[in-house]
C-alpha positions in Angstrom: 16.3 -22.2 -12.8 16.7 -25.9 -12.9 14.5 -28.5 -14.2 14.8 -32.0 -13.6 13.8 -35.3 -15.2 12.2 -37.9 -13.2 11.0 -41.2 -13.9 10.2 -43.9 -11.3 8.1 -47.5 -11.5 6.2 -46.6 -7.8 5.7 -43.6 -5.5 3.3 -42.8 -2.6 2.8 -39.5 -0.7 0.6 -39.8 2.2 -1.4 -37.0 4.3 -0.5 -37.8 7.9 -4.0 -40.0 8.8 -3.8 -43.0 11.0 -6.2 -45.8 10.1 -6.5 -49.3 8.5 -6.2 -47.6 4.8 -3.5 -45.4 3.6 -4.1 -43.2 0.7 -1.8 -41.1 -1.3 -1.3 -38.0 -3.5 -2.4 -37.8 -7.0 1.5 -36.8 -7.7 4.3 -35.7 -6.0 3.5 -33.1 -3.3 4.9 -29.7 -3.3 6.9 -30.8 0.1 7.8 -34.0 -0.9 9.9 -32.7 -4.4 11.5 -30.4 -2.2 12.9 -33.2 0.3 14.3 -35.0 -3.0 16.0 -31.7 -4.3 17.6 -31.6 -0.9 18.8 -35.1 -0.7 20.5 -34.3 -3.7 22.1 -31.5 -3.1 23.5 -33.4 -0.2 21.1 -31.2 2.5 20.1 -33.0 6.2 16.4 -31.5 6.3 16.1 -33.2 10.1 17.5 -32.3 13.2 17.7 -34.6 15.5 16.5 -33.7 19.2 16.6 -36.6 22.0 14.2 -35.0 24.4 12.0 -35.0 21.6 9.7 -37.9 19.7 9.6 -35.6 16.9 12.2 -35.2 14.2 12.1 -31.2 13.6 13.0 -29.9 10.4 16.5 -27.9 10.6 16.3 -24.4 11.3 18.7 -23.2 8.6 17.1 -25.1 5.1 17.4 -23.1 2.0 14.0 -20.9 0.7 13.0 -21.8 -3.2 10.2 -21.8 -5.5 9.5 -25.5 -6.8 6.9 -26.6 -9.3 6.1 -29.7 -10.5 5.0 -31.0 -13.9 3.4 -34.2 -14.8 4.1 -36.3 -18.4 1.5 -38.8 -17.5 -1.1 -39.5 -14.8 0.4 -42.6 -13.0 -2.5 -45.3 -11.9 -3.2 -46.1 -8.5 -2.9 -49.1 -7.2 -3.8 -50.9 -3.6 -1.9 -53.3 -1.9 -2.5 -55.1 2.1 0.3 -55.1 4.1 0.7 -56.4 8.0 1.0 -52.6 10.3 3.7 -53.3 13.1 3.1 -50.8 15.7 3.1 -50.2 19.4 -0.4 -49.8 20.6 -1.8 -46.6 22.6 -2.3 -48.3 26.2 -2.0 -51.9 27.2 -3.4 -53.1 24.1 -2.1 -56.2 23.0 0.7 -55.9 25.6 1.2 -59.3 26.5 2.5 -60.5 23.0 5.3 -57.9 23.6 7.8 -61.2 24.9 7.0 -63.1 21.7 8.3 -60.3 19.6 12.0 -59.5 21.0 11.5 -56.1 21.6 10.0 -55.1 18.2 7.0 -53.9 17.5 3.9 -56.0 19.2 0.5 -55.2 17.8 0.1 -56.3 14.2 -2.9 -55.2 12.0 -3.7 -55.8 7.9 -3.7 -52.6 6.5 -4.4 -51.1 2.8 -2.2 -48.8 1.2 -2.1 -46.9 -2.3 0.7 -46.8 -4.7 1.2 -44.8 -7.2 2.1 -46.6 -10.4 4.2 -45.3 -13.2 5.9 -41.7 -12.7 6.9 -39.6 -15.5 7.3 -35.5 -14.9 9.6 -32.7 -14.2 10.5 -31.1 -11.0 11.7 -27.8 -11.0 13.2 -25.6 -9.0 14.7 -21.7 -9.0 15.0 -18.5 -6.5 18.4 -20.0 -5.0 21.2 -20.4 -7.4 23.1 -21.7 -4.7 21.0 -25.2 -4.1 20.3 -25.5 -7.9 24.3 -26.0 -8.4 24.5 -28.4 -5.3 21.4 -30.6 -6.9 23.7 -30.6 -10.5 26.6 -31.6 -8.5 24.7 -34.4 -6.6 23.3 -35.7 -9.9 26.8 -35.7 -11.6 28.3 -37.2 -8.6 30.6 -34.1 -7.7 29.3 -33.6 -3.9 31.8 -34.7 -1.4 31.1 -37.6 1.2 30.4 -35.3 3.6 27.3 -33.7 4.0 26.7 -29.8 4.8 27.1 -30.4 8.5 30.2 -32.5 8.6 28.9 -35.8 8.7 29.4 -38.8 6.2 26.2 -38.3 3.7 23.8 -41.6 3.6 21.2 -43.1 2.1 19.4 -42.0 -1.2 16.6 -40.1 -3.4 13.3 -42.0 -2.8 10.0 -41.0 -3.6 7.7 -41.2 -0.5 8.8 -44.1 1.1 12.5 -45.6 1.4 12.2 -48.5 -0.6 10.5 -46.6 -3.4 13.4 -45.1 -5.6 14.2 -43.8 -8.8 15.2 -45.4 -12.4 16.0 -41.9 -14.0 16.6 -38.7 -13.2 18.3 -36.1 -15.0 19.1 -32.4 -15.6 16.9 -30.8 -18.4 19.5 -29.3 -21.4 20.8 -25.9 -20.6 18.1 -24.4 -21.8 16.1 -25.7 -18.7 13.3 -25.7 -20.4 11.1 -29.4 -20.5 10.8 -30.8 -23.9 8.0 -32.8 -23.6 4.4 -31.1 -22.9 3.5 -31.5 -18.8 0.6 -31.0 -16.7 2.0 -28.5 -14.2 -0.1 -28.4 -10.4 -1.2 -25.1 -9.5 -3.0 -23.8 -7.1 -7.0 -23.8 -7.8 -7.5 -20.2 -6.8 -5.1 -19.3 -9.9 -7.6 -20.9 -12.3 -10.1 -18.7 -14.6 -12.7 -21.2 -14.6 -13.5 -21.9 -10.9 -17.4 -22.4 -11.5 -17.1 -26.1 -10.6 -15.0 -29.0 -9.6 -11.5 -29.1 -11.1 -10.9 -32.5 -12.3 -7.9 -34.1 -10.2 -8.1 -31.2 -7.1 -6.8 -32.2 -4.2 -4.6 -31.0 -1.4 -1.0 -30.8 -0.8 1.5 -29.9 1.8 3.3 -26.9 1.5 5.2 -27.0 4.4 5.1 -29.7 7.4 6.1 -29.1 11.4 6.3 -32.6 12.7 6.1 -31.4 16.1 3.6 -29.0 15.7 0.9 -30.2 13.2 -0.9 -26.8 13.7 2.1 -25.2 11.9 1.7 -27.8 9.2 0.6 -25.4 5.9 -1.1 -27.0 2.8 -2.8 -25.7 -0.3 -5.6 -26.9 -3.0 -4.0 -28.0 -5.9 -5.3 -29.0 -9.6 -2.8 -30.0 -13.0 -3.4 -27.7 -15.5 -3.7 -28.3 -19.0 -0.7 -29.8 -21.2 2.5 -26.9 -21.3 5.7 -27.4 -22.6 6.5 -24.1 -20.5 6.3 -23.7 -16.5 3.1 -21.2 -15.7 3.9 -19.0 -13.5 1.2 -20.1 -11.1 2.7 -23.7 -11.2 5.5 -22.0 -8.4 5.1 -22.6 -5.0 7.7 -20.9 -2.1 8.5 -23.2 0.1 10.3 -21.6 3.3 10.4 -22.7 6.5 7.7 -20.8 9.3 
């Protein structure tokens, strides 16, 4: 098992809704810790396919159980932004000259941030990835990434320009040292009788090229733990 350290000013996980407002998580989704782990451990989680529109995920990605533990509840915060896009139709066509062959149709849109992440991310079930993540984070991968190519960018937190200030491998013990509020799923919880306060759903899994495929569960933080539940792990394998 390995547990890691995070700490980040902003973050934002979105469901995949179109729309003039763009809401996020609670915390970071089940689908989106495991795309970080990956990117540290130097792992392309996208295959690229020109017939396609869709970037599919790769067909040989590594199976684990990840959980993830929250220090604090980060705020939420709302900020309006100009949407480029290209329109469905002839929409707005004839200001596609004036834009140089970007993106024509322009729209104000409102979008969530989270605000002030603090938690843990664990992972365990594949000994194999948990030493690549400790080598990314100390700097020991090579250049290259698993499939021969030179590796690029780095670890962001829902969107690309959102990026870490800290993170760092729990002691050998891999055990947290500070109390978290670990997401489970809400059918793992005694008390079911009413709402669970912070519920709300996550992906599990996603198919960008087949939504149908797309798998997500109803998640709720649990109360304070220095330890992992075991109902805070979720597989996450690929269909």
């Amino acid at each position: 098992m390995l547990v890691l350290y995070i700490k980040a000013p902003f973050a934002a996980y979105r469901p995949f809704v179109a729309g003039s407002y763009r809401q996020t998580a609670p915390f970071i989704t089940p689908t989106g810790a495991y795309g970080l782990l990956l990117n540290m451990a130097g792992i392309e989680s996208r295959k690229v396919d020109p017939n396609k529109n869709a970037t599919d995920m790769a067909d040989d990605l590594p199976t684990a159980k990840v959980a993830i533990g929250m220090i604090h509840e980060p705020s939420t915060s709302r900020l309006l932004q100009q949407l480029h896009n290209y329109p469905v139709g002839n929409t707005g066509k004839e200001h596609a000259p004036n834009t140089k062959g970007t993106k024509y149709n322009i729209q104000p849109i409102m979008r969530e941030l989270l605000v002030g992440i603090e938690g843990y991310l664990a992972i365990d079930g594949n000994s194999d990835l948990e030493n690549k993540i400790s080598q990314g984070i100390s700097g020991g991968l090579a250049t290259k990434r698993t499939d021969g190519l030179p590796r690029y960018g780095v670890p962001f937190l829902g969107d690309n320009s959102l990026m870490l200030d800290i993170v760092e491998e729990i002691s050998s013990e891999h055990r947290p040292i500070q109390p978290a509020r670990w997401y489970c799923p809400i059918d793992t919880f005694e008390d079911t009788s009413g709402p669970l306060p912070g519920t709300c759903r996550m992906p599990i899994w996603i198919d960008r090229n087949d939504m149908s495929r797309t798998r997500s569960d109803l998640f709720a933080p649990c109360e304070p733990s220095v330890g992992i539940p075991d109902s805070a792990w979720t597989n996450i394998s690929p269909l």
